[in-house]
N, C-alpha and C positions, 0 to 999 in steps of 0.2 A: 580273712584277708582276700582269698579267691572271689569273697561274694563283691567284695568292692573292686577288686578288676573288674570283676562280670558286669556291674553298675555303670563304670568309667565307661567301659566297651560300650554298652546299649546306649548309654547317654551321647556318646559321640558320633553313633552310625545313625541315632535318628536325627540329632543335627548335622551330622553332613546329607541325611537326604531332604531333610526340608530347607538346605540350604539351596542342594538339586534344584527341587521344586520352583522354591523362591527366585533363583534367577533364572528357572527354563519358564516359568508363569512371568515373571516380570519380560524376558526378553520374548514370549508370544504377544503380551500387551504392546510393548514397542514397534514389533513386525505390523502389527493390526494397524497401529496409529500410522503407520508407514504405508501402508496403501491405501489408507481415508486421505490420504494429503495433508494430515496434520504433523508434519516436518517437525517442527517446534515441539511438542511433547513427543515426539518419537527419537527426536535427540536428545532430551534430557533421562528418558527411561533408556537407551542404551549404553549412554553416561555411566546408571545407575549398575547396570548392568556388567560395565567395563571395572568399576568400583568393586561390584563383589567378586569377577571371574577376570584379572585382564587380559585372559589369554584366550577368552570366548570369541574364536573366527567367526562368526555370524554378528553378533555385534560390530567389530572391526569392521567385515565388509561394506555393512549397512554404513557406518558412518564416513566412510570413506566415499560408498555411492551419494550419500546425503551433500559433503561438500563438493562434491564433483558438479553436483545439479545445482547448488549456490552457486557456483561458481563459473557455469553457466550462462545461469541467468543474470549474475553482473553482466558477465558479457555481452551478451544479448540487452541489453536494459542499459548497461553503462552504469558507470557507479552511481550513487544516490545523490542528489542532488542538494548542497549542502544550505544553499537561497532558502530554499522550499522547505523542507527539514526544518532548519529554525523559525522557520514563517510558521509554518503547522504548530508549535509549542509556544508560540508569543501570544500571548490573549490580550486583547484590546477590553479593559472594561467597558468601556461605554463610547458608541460613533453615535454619535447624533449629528445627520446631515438634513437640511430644509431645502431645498431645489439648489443643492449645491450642481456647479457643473464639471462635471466628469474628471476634467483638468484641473479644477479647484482642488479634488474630494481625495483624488492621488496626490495631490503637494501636499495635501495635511494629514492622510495616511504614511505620508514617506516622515514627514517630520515627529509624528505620534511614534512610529513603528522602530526609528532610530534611537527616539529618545527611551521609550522603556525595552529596548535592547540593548540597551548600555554599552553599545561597541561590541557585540557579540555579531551582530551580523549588519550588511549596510546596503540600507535597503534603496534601491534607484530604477527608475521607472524609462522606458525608453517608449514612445510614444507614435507608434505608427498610424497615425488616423490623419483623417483631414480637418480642416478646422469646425465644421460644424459636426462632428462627432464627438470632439473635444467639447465643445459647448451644451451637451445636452446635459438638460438638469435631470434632476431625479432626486427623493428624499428616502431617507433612511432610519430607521432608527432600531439598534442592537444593542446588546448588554453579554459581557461576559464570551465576549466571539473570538475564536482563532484567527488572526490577519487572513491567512489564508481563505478564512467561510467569509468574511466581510470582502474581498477579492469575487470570489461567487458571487456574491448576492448582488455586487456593483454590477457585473458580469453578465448578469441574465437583466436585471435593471437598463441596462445601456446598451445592452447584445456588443457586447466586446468579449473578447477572452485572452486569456492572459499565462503566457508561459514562460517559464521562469527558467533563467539561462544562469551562468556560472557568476557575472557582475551585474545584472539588471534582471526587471521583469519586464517583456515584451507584451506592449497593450497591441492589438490589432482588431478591425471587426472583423464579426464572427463566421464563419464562411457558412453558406447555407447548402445544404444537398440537394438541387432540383428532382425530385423523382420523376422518370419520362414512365408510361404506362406503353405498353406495347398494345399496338391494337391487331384486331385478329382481322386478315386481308376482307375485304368486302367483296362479296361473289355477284358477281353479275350476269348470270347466265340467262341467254335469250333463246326464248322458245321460238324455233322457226318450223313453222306449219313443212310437214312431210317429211318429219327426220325423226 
């Protein structure tokens, strides 16, 4: 009977130390993911972490710093934009445009993008251009595209761009960065005979 206490004993001090192991190795992997900037698996391994120990303060910490820096950067960012969000998951099978013009190609984008959004989101275009910028043609043709990439491609196509506010997308053209080049002073110096 002693030799099977003696069993129980040995069999429980090696699973409590590769238990040790198990969450001081898992919560070094998570520390690691945590200073590569990979947030996302650094939260799910201190999760895991919290699961086998919940009373491991270094995990706690960590996940406590983690949403503090989410939360953050909402603020900083502002919340996610909810337009743009469903615009990004809405695929458009198939735009086929032939010299449509720019005003055309967004009334039949808003009507496509409504119709297989089913009322999940309601797409409307506000239209800051002038009239010949409206009118420029341009052809296209995609298969299988996010609203959002066929928005790009019209985008660099027409040099317009497009951001997307809380009830509309704001078309406008594209602003251009003039680089100035600094020039280095030009020396004029005159040799005068006896100096």
């Amino acid at each position: 009977m002693k030799t099977l206490g003696c069993l129980i004993a040995i069999a429980l001090t090696i699973t409590a130390k590769s238990f040790a192991l198990d969450v001081s190795d898992l919560l070094a992997d998570a520390q690691r993911a945590y200073i590569r900037g990979e947030t996302g698996a650094a939260k799910e391994k201190f999760d895991l972490v919290l699961k086998m120990d919940p009373e491991n303060r270094t995990a706690i910490i960590y996940k406590r710093r983690i949403a503090a820096e989410e939360a953050q950067e909402t603020a900083v960012k502002g919340p996610p934009n909810a337009t743009k969000a469903m615009l990004e998951i809405l695929t458009l099978p198939k735009v086929q445009l032939s010299e449509a013009s720019l005003a055309d190609a967004l009334e039949f984008l808003r009507q496509k993008g409504n119709q297989l959004g089913g009322g999940k989101v309601a797409i409307n275009f506000v239209l800051m251009l002038d009239e010949k910028e409206k009118e420029k043609k341009f052809t296209l043709s995609l298969q299988n595209v996010p609203f959002t990439e066929v928005l790009r491609y019209i985008g660099e196509l027409t040099n317009v761009q497009f951001s997307y506010d809380r009830f509309a997308i704001t078309v406008k053209p594209k602003t251009t960065v003039v680089e100035t080049k600094a020039h280095a002073p030009v020396s004029t110096a005159v040799k005068v005979n006896g100096l």
